[in-house]
Each structure stands twice: as C-alpha cells, then as structure tokens.
N, C-alpha and C positions, 0 to 999 in steps of 0.2 A: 189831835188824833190824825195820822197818816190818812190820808185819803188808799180806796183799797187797789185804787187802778195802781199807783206808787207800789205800791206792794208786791203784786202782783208782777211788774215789771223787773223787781228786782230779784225774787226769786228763779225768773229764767234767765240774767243775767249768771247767777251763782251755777245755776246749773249748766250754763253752756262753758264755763270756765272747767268747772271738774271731767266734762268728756275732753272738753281739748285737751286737758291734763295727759287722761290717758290715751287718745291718739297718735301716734310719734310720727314725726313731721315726717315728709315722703323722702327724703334723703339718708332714714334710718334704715338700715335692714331688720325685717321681721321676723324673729323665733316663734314657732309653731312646734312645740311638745308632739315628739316622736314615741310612738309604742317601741317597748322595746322586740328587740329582734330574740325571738326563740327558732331557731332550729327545727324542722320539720320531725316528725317521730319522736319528739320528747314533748311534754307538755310541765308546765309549772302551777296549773291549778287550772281551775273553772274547767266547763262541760262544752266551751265551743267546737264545734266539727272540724274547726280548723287546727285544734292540739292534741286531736286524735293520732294515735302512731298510724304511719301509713304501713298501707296491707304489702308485706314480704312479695316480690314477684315470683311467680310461679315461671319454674322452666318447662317449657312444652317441648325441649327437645330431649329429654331425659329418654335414655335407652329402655328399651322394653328390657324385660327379665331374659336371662338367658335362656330360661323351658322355653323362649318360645321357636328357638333356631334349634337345641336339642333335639327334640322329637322329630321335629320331619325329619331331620340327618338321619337318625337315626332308621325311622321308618323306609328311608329310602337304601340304607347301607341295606337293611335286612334283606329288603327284596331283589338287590342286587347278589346277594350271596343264594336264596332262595332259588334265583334262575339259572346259577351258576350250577349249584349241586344237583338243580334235575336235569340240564343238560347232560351234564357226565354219565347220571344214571342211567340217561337213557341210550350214550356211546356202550356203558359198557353192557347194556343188556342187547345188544347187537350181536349176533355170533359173529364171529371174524369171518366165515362164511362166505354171510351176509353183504361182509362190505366188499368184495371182490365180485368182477361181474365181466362174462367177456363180451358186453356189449361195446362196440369199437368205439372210440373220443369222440367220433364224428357224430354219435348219436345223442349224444348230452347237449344238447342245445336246451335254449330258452324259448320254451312253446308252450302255447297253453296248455293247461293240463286239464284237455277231455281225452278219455278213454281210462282203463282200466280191468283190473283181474278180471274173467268172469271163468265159468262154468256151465257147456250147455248142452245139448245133444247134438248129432248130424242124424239124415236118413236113412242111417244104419244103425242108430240107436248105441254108437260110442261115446263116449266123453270128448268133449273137444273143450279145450282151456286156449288163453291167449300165447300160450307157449307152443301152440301148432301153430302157428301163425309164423311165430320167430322165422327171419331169415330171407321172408320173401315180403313183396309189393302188394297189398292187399287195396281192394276197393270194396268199404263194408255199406249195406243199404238195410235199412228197414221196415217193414212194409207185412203186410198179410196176403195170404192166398186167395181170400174174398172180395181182398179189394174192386169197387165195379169199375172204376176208371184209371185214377192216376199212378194205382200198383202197376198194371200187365204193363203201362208205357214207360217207365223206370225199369222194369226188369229187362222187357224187352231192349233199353241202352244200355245195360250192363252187358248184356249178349254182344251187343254191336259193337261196344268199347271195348272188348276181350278179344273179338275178332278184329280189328283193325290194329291196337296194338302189336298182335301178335305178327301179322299180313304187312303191315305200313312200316311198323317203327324197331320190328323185333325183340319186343319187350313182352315178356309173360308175366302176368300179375292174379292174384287169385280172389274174385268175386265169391264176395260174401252176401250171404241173405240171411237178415234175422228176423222173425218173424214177432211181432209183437201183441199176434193175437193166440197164443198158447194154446187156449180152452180149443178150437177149436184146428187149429195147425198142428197134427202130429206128423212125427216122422216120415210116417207112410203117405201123407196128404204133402208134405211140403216135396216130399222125391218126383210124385206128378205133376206137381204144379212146374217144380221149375224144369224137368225133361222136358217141357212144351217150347222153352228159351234156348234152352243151352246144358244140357247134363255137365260141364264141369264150372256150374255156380254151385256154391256149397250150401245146404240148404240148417240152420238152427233153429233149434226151439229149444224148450226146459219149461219147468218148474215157471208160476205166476210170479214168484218172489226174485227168479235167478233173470228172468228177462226184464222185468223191472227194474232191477239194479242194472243192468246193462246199458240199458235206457237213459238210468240216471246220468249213469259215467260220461256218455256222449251226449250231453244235455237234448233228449228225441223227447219230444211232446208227446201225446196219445192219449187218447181218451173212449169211453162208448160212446154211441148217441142214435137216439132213436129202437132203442133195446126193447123188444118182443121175444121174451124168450131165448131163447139160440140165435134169432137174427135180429141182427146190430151192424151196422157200422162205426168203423173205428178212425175216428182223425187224427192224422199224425202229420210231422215235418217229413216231405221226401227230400231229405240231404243223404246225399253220400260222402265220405269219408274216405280218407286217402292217407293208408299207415303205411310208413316204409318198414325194410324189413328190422329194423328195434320196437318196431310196433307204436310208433312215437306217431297223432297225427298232425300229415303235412299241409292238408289242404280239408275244406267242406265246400264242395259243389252243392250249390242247388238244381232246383229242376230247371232252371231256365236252360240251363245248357244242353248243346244236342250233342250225338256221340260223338261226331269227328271234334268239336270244339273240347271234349272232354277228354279225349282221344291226345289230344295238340297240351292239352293242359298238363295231363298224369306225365309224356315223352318228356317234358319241361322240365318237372320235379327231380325225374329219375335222373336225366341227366346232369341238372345240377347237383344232385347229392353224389354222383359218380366223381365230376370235378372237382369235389370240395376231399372228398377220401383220398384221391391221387396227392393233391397238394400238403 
C-alpha cells in the first residue's frame, strides 16, 4: 500500500501538468471572444438600456406657424389705412374757405401754441373777440381791479410802456387788461379803475366760463383765497404777453421787468419782425 504522502504528491503533479496544458506560452497571441457589434437604434433581443432605439432629435429651430407674422401685418396695415381715411375726412370737411387766410407767411412760424379764440366784453359792454385785435401789436396783462398790491404796479407799467413806446421808439401798440375776477369786475368798475392809468388800456371782462377759458389758452394761474363772502383775494401769474399783429404770441415778460427794460424789449421784437417781412 502507497504510502499517502506519495499520493498526495502526485496528484498535484497531474494537476499542474493540465493548467500548464492550458496556459499558452508568452510568445503566443491571445484571442479574447469579442461581443458582437449591433448598431445603435436596432436592438436583436434582451432589455439592456444599451439596445434601446435612440430618442429621434428634436429640431428647436423649427419656424413658428405663420398666424404668428399674419396678424400683427395685418393689424398694423389696418391701422395704417384707418389714419389715412380719417385724415382725408377731416381735409374734406374743411370748407375751402377755411384753408385760405390773408394772414402774411411771415406769421406762420413755429411758436408755442398759448393764446387763442376768446369772446368778451369791453367798458362799453361790446363784444370784442381776438379778430379786434388783428393787425396791430398788442401787450395783454391779467390781473383784477381789487388787486391790493402787485395789480396797480403792473397796470401802472403798462401806462409807462405805452408812453415810452410811443415818445422814445415810435411804436403804437394796444394794451390790454383782462380781468380774471368777473364776479366782481364789471364793465362800469374796470372803465374807473383803469382811467386812473391811462384811458387808452382796453379794459375785458365776461362770462366766469369765457375768462376762464382765456386763462387757460395763455397758460395764467388764478385762484381764490382767503374768501369771506365778497372779499377774497385772487393769486395769479403777473405775465404780460406780447402778440404781433397775427395775434401769434412773441414774447412773456414777467414782472421782474421795469418799463423802459420792457419798453427796449417790445422796440426789439417789432423791429425784427419788420426785417424779416421786407426780406
């Protein structure tokens, strides 16, 4: 009987022969079993993630629908035809008249637009509109007959600047007084007040609605304050205005100015709108 160490010995002998077997010496090249190649987006069986069809790409520069350049076009032809035909309506609802006018070229300038229509009395209780005015150099002020201070000293340069003008520079111009306290300035009360200055300032009133709007046209502030009944005082802007004769205005003096300074300013105006008519 083999002893078991012999035994023993020779089964790892056998066994080291069979792996050598299959080791292949280091000068052999070694094949390693390759999966085969599938193509991305087909799949030939099983559920791996990897033979899922891949997801189609999406184009994000795809055009919008064309509703959506339509409609504004649209919307904007409309209103472009819209502005067109109420233009015209409104040429032809013009009398022809209307568009003729003999105010001279030289009076269509580019100037603000304060002033405007009015309608109002004088101290004779006629109508006077801004078409009495046409043709001459007007200096308009506004102001009341109650005034306790800053009125009498504005009327009283309107005085000064009408004589001076007419004395210094030989210019005649027609001073205007509009009174912005109505209720209480009538005709008969504004002819006293201003014969105290100068009987050829021209004295209006009217209607609470027609001096108001007057107001507005020449952008004049005004308000009550301090109102007990009948007595109130009335705060306002003391600007005078300066319309040539198309009634267009040239200038707004404030009250800083004294009369011959205002005097030097009006001779300025007049004579340049003289030079610019000759040329």
């Amino acid at each position: 009987m083999m002893p078991a160490r012999f035994i023993k010995l020779s089964l790892l002998r056998r066994l080291g022969a069979v792996r050598a077997a299959e080791v292949p010496p280091p000068w052999q090249t070694r094949l390693f079993p390759v999966r085969g190649y599938q193509p991305r987006g087909y799949s030939t069986g099983g559920s791996s993630k990897y033979d899922r069809p891949m997801r189609q790409p999406v184009n994000e520069s795809n055009p919008r629908p064309l509703i959506y350049y339509i409609v504004p076009s649209a919307v904007l032809a409309f209103a472009g035809l819209a502005t067109y035909v109420h233009y015209n309506d409104e040429k032809r609802m013009v009398p022809l008249g209307a568009q003729q006018t003999s105010v001279p070229k030289r009076c269509t300038t580019n100037r603000p637009a304060i002033g405007g229509p009015f309608k109002l009395y004088d101290t004779e209780n006629n109508v006077v509109t801004e078409s009495k005015l046409r043709g001459n150099w007007t200096l308009m002020y506004f102001g009341y007959t109650s005034s306790p201070d800053a009125g009498p000293a504005e009327v009283q340069k309107i005085a000064d600047v009408v004589k001076l003008l007419e004395s210094k520079y030989d210019i005649k111009i027609k001073p205007l007084f509009i009174t912005i306290d109505p209720q209480r300035d009538s005709p008969a009360q504004l002819k006293e007040y201003l014969s105290e200055f100068d009987p050829r300032i021209i004295g209006l009133t009217g209607s609470i609605s027609a001096v108001r709007q007057i107001a507005q046209e020449y952008r004049i502030f005004f308000k009550k304050v301090d109102e007990i009944g009948q007595d109130y005082v009335v705060e306002s802007s003391h600007n005078m205005y300066l319309l040539d004769p198309c009634l267009e205005t040239v200038r707004c003096f404030g009250a800083e100015y004294e009369a011959s300074d205002l005097a030097e300013a009006i001779t300025m105006e007049v004579q340049k709108a003289s030079s610019s008519s000759t040329n």
